[in-house]
DSSP file (Angstrom, degrees, kcal/mol; ACC not computed):
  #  RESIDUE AA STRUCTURE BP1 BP2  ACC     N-H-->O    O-->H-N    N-H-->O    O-->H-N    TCO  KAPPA ALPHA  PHI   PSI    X-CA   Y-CA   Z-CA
    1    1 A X              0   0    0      0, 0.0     2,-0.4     0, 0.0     0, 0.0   0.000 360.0 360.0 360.0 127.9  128.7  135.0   71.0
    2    2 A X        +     0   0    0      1,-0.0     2,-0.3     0, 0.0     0, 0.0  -0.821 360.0 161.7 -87.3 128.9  132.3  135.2   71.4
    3    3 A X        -     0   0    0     -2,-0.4     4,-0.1     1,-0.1    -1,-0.0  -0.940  34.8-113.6-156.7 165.0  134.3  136.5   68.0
    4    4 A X        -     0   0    0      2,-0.5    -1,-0.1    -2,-0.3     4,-0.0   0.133  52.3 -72.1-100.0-132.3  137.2  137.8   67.1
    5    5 A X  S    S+     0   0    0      1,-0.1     2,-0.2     2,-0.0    -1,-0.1   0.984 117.5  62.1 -59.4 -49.6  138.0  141.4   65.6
    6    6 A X  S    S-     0   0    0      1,-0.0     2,-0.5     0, 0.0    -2,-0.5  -0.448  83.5-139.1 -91.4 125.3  136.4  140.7   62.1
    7    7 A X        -     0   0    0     -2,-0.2     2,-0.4    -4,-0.1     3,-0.1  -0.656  31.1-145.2 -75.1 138.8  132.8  139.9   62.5
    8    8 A X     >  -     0   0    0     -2,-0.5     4,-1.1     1,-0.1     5,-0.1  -0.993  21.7-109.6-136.4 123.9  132.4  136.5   59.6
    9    9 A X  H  > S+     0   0    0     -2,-0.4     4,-1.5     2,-0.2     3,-0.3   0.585 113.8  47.2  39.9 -89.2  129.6  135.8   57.5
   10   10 A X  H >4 S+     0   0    0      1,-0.2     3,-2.0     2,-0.2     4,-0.5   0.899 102.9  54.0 -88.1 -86.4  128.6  132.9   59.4
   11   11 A X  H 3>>S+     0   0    0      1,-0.3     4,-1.8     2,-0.2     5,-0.5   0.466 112.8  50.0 -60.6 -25.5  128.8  134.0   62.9
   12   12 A X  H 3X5S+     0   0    0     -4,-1.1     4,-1.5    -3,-0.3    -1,-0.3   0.969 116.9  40.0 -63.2 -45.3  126.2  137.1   61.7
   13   13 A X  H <X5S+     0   0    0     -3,-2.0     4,-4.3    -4,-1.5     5,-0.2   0.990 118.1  52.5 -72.7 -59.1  124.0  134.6   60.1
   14   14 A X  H  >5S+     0   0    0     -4,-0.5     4,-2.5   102,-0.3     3,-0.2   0.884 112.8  43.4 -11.3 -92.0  124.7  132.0   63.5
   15   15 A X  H  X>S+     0   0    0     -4,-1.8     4,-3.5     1,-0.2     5,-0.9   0.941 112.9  49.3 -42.2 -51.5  123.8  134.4   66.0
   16   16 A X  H  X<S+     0   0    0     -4,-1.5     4,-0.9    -5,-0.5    -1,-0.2   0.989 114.9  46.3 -59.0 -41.0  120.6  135.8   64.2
   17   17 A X  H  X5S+     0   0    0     -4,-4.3     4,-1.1    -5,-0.2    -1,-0.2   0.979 119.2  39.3 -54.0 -61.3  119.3  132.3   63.6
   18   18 A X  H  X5S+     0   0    0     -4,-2.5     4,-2.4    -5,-0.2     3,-0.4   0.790 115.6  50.8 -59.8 -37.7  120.1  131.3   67.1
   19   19 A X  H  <5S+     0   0    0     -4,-3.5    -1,-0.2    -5,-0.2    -3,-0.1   0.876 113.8  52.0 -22.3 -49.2  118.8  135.0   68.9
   20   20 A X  H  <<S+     0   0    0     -4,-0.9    12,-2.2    -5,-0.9    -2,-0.2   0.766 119.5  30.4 -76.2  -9.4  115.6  134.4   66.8
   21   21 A X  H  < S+     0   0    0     -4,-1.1    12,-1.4    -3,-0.4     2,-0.3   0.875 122.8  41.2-112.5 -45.0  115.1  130.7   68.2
   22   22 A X  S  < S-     0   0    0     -4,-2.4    -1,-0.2     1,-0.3    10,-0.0  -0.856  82.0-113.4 -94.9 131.8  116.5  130.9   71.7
   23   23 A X        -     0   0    0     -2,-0.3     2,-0.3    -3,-0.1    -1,-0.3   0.035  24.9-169.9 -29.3-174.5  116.4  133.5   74.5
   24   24 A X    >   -     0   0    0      3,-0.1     3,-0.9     7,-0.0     7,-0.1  -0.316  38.4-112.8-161.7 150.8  120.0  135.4   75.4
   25   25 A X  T 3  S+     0   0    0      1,-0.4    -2,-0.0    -2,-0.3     0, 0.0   0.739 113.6  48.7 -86.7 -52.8  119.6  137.5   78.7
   26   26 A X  T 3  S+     0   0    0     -3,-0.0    -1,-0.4     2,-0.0    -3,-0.0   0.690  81.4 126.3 -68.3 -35.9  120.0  140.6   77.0
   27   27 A X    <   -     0   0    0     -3,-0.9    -3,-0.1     1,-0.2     4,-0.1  -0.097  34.9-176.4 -99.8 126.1  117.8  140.0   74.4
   28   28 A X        +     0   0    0      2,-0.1     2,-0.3     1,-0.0    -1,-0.2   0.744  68.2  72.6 -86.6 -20.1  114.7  142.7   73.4
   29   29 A X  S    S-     0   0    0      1,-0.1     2,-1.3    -6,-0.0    -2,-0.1  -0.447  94.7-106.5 -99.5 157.8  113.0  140.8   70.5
   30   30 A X        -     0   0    0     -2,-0.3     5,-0.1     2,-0.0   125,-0.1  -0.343  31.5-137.7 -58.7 113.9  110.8  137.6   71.5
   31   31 A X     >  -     0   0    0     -2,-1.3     4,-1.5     1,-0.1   -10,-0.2  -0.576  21.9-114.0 -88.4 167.3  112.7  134.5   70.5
   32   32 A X  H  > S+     0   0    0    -12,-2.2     4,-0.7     1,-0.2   -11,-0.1   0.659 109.7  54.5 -75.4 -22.8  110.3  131.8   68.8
   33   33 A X  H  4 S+     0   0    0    -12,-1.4     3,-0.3     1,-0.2    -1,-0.2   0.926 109.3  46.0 -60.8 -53.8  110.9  129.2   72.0
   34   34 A X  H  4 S+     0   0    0    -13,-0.3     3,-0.4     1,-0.2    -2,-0.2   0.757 105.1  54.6 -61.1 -38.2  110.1  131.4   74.1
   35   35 A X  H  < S+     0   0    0     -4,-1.5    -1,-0.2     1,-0.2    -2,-0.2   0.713 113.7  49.3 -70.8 -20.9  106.5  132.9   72.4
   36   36 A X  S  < S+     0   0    0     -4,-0.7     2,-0.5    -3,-0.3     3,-0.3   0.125  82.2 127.5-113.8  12.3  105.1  128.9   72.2
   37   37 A X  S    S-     0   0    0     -3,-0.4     3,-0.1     1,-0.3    -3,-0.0  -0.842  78.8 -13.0 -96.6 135.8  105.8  127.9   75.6
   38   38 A X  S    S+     0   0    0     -2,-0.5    -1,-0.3     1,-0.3     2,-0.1   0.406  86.0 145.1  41.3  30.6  103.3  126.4   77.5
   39   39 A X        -     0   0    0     -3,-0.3    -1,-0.3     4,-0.0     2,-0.1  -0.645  38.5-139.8 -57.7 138.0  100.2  127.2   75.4
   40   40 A X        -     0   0    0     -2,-0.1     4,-0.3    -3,-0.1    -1,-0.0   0.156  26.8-105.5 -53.1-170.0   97.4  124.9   75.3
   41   41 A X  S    S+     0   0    0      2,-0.2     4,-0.4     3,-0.1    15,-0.1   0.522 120.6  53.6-109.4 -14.1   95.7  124.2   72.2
   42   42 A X  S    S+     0   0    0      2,-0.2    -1,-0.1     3,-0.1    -3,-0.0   0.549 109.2  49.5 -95.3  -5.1   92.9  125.9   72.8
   43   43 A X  S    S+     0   0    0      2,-0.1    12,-0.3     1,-0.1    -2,-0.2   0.683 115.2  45.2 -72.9 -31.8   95.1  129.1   73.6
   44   44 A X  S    S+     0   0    0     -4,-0.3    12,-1.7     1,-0.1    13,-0.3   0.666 114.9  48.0 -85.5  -8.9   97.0  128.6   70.5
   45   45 A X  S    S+     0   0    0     -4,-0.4     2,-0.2    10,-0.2    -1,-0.1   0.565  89.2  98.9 -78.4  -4.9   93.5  128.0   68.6
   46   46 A X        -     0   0    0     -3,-0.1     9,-0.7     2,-0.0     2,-0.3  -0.783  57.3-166.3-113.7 133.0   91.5  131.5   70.5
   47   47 A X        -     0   0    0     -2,-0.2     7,-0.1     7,-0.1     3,-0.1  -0.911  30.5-123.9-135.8 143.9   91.7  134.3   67.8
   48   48 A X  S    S-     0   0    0      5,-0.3     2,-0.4    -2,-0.3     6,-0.0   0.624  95.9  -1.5 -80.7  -1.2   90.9  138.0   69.1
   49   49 A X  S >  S-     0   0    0      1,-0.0     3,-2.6     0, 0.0    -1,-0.1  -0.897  83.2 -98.5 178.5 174.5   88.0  137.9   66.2
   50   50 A X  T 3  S+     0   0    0     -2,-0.4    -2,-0.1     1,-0.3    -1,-0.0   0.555 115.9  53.8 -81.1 -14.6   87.0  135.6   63.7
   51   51 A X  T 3  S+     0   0    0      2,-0.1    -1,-0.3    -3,-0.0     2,-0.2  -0.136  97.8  81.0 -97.1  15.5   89.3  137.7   60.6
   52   52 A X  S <  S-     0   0    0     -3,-2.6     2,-0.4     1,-0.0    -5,-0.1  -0.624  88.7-100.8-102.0-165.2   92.2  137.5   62.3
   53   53 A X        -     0   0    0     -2,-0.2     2,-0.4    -7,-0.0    -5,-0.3  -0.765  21.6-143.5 -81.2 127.7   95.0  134.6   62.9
   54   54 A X    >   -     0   0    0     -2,-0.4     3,-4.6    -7,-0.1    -7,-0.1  -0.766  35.8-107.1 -94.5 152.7   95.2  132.3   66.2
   55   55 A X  T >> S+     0   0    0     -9,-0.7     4,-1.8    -2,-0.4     3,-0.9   0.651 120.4  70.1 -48.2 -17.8   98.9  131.5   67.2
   56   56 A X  H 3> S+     0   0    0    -12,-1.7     4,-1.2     1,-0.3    -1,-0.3   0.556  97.9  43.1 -90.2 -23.9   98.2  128.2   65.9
   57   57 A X  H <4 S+     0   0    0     -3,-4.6    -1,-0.3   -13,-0.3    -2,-0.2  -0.001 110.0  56.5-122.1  29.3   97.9  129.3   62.2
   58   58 A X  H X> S+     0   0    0     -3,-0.9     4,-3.6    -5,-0.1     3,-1.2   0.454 108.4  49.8 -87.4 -38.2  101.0  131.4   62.6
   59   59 A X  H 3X S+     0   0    0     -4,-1.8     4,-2.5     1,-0.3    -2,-0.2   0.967 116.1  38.3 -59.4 -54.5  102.8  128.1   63.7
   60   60 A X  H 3X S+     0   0    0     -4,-1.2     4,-0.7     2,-0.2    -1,-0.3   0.699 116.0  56.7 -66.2 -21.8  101.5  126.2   60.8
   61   61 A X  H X> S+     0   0    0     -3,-1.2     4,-1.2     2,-0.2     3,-1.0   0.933 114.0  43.2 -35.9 -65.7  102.2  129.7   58.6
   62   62 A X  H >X S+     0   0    0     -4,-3.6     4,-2.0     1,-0.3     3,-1.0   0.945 113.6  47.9 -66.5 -43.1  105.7  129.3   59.9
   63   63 A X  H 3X S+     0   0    0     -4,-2.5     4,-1.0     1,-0.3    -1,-0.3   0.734 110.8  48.3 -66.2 -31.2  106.1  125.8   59.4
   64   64 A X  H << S+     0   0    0     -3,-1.0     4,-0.4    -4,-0.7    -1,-0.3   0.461 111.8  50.5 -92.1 -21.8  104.8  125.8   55.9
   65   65 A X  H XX S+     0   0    0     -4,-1.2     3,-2.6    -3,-1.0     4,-1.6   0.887 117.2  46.9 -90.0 -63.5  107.3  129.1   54.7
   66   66 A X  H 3X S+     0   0    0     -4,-2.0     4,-1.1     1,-0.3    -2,-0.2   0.556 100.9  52.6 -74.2 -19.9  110.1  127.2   56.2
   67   67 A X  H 3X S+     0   0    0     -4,-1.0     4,-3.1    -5,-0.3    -1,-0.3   0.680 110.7  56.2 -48.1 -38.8  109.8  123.7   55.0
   68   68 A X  H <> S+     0   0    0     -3,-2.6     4,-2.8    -4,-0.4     5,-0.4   0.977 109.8  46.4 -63.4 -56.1  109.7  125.7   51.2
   69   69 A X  H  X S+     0   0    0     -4,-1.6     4,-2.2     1,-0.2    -2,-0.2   0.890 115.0  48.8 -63.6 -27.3  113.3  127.3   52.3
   70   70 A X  H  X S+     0   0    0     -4,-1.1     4,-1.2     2,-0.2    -1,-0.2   0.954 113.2  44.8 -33.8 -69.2  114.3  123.7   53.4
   71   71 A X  H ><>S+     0   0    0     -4,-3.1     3,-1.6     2,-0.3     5,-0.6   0.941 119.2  39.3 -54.6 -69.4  113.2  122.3   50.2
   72   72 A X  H ><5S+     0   0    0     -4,-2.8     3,-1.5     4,-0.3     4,-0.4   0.853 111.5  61.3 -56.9 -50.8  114.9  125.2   48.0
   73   73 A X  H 3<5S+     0   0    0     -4,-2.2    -1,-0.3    -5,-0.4    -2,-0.3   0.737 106.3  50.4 -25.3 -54.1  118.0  124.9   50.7
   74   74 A X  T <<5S-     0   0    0     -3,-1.6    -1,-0.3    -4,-1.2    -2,-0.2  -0.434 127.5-102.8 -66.6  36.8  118.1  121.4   49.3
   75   75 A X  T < 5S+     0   0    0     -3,-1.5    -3,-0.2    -2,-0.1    -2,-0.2   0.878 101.7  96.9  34.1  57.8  118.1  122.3   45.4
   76   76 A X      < -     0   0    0     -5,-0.6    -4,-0.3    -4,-0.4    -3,-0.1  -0.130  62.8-168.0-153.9  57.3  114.4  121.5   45.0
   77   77 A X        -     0   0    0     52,-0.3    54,-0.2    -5,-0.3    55,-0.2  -0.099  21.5-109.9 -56.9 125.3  112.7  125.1   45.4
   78   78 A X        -     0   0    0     52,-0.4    54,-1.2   -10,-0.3     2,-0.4   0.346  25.0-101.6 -26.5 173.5  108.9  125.3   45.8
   79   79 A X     >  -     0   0    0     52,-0.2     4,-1.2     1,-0.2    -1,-0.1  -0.950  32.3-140.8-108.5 135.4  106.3  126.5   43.5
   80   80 A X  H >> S+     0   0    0     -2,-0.4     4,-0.9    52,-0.2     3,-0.6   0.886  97.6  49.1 -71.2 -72.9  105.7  130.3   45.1
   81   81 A X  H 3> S+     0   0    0      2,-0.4     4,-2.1     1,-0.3    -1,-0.2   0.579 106.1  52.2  85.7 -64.7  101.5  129.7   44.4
   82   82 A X  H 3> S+     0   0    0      1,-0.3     4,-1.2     2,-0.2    -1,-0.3   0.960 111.2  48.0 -69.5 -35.5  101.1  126.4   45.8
   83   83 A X  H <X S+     0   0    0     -4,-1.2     4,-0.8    -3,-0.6    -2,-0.4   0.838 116.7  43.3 -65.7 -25.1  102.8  127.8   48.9
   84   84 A X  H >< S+     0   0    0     -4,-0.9     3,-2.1     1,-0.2    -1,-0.2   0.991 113.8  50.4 -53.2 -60.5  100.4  130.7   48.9
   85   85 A X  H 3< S+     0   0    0     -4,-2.1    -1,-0.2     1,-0.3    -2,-0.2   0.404 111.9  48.3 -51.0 -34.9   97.6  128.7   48.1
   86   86 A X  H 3< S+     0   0    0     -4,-1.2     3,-0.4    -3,-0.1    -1,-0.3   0.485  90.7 100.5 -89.7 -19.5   98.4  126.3   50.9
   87   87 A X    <<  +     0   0    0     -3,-2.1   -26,-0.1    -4,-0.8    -3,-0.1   0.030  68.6  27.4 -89.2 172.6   98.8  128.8   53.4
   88   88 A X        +     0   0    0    -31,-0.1    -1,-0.2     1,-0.1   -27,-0.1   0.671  67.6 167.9  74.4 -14.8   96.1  130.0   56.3
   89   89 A X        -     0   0    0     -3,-0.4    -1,-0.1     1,-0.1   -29,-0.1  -0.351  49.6 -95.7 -61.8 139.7   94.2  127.1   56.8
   90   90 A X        -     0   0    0      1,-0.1     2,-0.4   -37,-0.0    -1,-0.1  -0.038  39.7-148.7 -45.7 155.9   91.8  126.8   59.8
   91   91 A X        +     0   0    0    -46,-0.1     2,-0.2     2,-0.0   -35,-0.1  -0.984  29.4 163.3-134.6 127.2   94.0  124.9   62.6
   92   92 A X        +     0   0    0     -2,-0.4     2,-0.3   -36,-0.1   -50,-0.0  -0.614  19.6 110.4-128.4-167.6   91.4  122.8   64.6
   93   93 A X        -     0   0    0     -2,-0.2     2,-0.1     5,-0.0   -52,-0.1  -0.599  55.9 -77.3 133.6 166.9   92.9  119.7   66.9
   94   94 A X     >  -     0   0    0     -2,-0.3     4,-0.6     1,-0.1     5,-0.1  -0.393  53.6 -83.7-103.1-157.3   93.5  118.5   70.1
   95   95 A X  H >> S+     0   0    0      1,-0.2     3,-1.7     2,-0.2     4,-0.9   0.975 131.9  48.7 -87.2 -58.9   96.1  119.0   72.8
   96   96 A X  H >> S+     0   0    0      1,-0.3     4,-4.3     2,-0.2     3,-0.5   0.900 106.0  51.5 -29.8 -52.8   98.1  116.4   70.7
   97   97 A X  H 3> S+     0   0    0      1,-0.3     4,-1.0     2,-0.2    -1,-0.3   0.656 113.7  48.9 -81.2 -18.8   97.8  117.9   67.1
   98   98 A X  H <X S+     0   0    0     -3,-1.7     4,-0.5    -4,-0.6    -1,-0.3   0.671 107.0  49.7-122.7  26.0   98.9  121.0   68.6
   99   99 A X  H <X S+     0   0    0     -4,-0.9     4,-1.5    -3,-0.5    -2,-0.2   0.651 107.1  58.8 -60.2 -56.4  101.9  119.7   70.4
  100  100 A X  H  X S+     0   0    0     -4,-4.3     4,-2.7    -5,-0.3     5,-0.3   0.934 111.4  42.1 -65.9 -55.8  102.8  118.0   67.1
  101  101 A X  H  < S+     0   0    0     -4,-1.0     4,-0.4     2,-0.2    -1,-0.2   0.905 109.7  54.7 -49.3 -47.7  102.9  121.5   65.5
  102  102 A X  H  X S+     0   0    0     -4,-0.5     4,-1.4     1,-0.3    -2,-0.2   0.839 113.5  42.6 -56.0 -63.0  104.6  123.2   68.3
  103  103 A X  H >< S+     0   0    0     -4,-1.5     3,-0.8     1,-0.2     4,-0.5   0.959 116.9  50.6 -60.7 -60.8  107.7  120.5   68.1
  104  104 A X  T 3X S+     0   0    0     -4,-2.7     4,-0.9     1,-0.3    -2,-0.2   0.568 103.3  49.6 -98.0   0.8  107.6  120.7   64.5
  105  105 A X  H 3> S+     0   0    0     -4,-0.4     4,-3.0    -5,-0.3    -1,-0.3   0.789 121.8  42.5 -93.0 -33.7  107.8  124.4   63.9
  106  106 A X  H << S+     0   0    0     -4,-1.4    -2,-0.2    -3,-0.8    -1,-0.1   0.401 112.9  52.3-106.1   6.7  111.2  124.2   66.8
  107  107 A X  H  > S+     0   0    0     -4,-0.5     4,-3.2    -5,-0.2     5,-0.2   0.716 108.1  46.4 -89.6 -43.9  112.5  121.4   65.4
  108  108 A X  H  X S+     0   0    0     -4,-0.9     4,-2.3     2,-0.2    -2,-0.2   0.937 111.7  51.9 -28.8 -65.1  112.5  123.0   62.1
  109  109 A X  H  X S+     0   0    0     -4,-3.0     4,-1.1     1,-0.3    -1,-0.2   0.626 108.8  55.3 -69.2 -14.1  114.1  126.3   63.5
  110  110 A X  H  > S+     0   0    0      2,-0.2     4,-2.2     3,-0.1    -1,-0.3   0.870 100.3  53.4 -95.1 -23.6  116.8  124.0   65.1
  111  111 A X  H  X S+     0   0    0     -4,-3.2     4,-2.5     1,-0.2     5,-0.5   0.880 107.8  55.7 -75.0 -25.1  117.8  122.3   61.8
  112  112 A X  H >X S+     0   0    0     -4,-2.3     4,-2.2    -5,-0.2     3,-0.7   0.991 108.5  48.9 -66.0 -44.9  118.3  126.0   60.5
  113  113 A X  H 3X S+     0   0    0     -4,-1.1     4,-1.5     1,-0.3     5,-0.3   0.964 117.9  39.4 -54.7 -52.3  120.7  126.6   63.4
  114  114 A X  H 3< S+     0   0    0     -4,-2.2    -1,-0.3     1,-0.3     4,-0.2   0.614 110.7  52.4-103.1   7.4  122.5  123.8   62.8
  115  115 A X  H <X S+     0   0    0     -4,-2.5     4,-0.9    -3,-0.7    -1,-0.3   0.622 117.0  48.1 -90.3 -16.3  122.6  123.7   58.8
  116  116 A X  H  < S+     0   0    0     -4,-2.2  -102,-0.3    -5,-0.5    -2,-0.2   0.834 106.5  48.2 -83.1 -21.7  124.0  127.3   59.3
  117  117 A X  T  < S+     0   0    0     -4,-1.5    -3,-0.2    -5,-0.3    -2,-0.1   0.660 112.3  59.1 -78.1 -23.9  126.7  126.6   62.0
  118  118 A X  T  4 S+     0   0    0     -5,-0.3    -2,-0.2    -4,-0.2    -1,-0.1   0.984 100.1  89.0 -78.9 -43.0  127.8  123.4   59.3
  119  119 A X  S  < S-     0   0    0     -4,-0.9     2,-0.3     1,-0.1  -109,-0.1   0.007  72.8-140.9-102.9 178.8  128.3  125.8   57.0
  120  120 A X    >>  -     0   0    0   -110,-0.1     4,-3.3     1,-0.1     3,-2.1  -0.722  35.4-105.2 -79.8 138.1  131.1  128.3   55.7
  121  121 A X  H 3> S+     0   0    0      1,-0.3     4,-1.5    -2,-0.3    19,-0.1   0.805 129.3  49.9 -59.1 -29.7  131.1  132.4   54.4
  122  122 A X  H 34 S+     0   0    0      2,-0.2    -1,-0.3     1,-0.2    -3,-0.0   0.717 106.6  48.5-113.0 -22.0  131.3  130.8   51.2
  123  123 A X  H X4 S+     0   0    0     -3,-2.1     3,-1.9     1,-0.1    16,-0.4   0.773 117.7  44.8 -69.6 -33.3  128.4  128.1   51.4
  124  124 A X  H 3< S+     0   0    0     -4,-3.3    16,-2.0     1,-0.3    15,-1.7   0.894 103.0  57.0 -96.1   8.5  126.3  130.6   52.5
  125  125 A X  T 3< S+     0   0    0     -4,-1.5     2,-0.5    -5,-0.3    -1,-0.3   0.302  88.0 125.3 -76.5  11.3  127.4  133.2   49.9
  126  126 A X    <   -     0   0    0     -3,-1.9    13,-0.4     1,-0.1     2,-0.1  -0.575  64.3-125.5 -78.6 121.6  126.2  130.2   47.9
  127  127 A X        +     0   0    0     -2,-0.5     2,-0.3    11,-0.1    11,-0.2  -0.280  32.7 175.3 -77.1 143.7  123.3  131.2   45.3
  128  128 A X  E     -A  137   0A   0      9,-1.6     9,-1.5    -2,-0.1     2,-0.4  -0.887  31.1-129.9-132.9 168.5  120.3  129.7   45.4
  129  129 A X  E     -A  136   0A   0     -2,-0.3   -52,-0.3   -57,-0.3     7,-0.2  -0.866  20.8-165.2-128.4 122.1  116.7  130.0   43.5
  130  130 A X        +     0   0    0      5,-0.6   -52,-0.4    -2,-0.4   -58,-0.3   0.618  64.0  24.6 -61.0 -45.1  114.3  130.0   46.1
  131  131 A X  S >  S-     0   0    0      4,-0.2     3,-2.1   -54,-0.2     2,-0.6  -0.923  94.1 -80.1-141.6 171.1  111.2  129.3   44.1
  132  132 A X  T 3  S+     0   0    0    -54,-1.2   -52,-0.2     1,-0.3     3,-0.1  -0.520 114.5   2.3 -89.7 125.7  110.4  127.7   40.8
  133  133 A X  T 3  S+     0   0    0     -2,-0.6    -1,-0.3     1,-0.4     2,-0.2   0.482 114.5 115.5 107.0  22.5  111.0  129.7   37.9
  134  134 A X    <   -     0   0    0     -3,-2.1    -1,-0.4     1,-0.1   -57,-0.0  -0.595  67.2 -80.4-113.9-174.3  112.3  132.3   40.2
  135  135 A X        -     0   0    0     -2,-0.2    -5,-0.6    -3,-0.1     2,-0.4  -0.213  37.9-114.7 -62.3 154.3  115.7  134.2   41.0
  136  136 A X  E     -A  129   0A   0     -7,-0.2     2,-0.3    -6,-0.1    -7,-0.2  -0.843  29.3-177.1-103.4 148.2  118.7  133.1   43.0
  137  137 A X  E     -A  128   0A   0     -9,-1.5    -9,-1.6    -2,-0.4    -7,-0.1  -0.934  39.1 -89.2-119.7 143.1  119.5  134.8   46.1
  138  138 A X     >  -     0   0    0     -2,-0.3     4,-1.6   -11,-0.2     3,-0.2  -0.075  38.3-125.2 -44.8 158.7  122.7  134.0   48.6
  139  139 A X  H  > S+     0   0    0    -15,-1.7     4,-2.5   -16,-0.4   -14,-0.2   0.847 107.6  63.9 -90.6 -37.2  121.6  131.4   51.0
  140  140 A X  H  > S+     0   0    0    -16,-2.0     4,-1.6     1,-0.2    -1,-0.3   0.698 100.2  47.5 -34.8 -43.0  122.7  133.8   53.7
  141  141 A X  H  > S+     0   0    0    -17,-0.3     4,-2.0     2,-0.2     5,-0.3   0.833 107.3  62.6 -82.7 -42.8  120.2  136.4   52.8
  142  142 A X  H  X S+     0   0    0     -4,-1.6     4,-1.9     1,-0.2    -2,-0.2   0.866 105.8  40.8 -42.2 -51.5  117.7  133.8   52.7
  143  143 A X  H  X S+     0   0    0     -4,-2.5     4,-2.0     2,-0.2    -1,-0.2   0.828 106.3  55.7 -89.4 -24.2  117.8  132.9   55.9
  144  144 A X  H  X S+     0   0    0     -4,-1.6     4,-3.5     3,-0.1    -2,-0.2   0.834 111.9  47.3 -57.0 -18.0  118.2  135.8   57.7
  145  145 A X  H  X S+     0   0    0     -4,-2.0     4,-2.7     1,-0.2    -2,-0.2   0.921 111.9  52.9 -93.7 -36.2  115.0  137.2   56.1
  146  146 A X  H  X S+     0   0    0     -4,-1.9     4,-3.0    -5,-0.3    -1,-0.2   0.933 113.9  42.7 -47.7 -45.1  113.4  133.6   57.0
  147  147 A X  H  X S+     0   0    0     -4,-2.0     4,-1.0     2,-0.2    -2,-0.2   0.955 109.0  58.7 -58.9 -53.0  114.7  134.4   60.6
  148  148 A X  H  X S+     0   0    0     -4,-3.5     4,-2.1     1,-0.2     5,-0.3   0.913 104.6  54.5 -41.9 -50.0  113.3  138.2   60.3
  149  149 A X  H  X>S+     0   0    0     -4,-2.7     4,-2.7     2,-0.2     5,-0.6   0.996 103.0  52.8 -61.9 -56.5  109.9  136.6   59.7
  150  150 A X  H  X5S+     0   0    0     -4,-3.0     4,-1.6     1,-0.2    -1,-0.2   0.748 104.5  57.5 -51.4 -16.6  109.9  134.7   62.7
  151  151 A X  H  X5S+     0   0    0     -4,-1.0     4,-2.5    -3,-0.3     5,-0.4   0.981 110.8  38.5 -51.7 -73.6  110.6  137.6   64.6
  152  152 A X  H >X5S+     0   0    0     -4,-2.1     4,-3.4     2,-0.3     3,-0.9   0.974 117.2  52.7 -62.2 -59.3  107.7  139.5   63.6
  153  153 A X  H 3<5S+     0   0    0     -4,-2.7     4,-0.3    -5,-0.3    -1,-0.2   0.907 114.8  48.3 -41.5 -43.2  105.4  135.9   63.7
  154  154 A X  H >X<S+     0   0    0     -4,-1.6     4,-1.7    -5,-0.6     3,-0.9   0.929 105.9  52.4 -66.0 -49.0  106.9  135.7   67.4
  155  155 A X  H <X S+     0   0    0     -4,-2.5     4,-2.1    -3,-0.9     5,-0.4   0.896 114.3  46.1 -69.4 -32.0  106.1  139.4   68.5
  156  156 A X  H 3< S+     0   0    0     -4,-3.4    -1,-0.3    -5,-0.4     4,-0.2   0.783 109.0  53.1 -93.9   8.7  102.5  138.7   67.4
  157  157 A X  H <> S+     0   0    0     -3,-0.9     4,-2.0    -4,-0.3    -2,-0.2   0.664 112.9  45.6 -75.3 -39.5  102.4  135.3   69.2
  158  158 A X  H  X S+     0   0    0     -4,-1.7     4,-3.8     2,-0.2     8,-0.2   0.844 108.7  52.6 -62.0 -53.2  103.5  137.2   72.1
  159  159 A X  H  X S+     0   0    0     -4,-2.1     4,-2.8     2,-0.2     5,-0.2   0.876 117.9  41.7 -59.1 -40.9  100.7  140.1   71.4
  160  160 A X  H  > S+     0   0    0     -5,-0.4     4,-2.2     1,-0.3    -2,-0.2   0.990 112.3  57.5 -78.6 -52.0   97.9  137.0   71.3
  161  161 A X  H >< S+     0   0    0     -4,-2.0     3,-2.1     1,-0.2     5,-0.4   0.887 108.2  40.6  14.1-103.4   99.7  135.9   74.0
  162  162 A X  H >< S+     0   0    0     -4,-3.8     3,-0.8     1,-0.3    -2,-0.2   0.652 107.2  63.1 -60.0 -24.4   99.1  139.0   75.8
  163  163 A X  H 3< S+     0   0    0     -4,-2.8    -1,-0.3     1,-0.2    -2,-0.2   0.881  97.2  54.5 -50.8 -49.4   95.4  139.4   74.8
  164  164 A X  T << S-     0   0    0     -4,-2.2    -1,-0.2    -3,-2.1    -2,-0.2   0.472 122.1-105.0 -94.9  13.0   94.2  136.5   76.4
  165  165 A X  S <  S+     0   0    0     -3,-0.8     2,-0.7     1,-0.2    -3,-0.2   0.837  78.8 136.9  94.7  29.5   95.9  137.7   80.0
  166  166 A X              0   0    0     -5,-0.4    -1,-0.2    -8,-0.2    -2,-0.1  -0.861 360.0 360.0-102.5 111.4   99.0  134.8   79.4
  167  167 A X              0   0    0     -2,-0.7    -5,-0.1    -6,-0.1    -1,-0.1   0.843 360.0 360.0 -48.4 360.0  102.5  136.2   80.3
């Protein structure tokens, strides 16, 4: 990312979405593209024991937190509960149905890149309330910490990854 003396708002928030979604040459943490490429479904379904998560119910994890920040992103914040409540579910399917996740979790992560490059230091200093009956937080902080989870979601996609002998 090219910038000029003063570091802006939006080009921290930019890069960290976009780091966290795409590769960069340099880059040490796993971006989210990168952890979900070329699995099967039965590689994102195989869970290293029966009380953990398979990559396939991080995806749907991820997909489910970030549709809420969507929603709330779009002045209609979640109920915190249902999302809990909702969350975890066995992920069973075929090669389709987890294709369909796969696309929907990186499609997702691209409408945050590009509703954060639309915006301005002062849209995302914009406050928002995140869940119903809850506080508002800048929309900017919201979404790095959205991004921050995918990080982590991504290094243990990677780890599950590595478990079952997949680069």
């Amino acid at each position: 990312m090219s910038r000029g003396p003063a570091l802006t708002l939006k080009e921290l928030v930019v890069d960290h979405v976009h780091t966290t979604l795409e590769p960069e040459d340099w880059q040490w943490q796993p971006s989210l593209a990168e952890a979900l490429e070329g699995l099967t479904a039965a590689q994102a379904a195989w869970k290293p024991a029966a009380d953990r998560h398979s990559i396939w119910q991080i995806v749907r994890h991820l997909i489910l937190w970030k549709r809420g920040v969507l929603d709330a992103w779009n002045g209609d914040p979640p109920d915190g509960n249902q999302l809990s409540s909702a969350d975890w579910k066995p992920a069973a399917g075929g090669e389709a149905d987890w294709q369909k996740d796969r696309r929907t979790l990186l499609e997702i992560s691209t409408e945050f890149l590009t509703r954060a490059q639309a915006l301005d230091d002062a849209g995302l200093s914009r406050q928002v309330v995140w869940y119903k009956g809850g506080a508002t937080q800048p929309l900017a902080v919201r979404v790095v910490r959205t991004t921050t989870h995918d990080i982590y979601h991504s290094g243990q996609i990677r780890y599950l990854r590595a478990l079952q002998g997949i680069r």
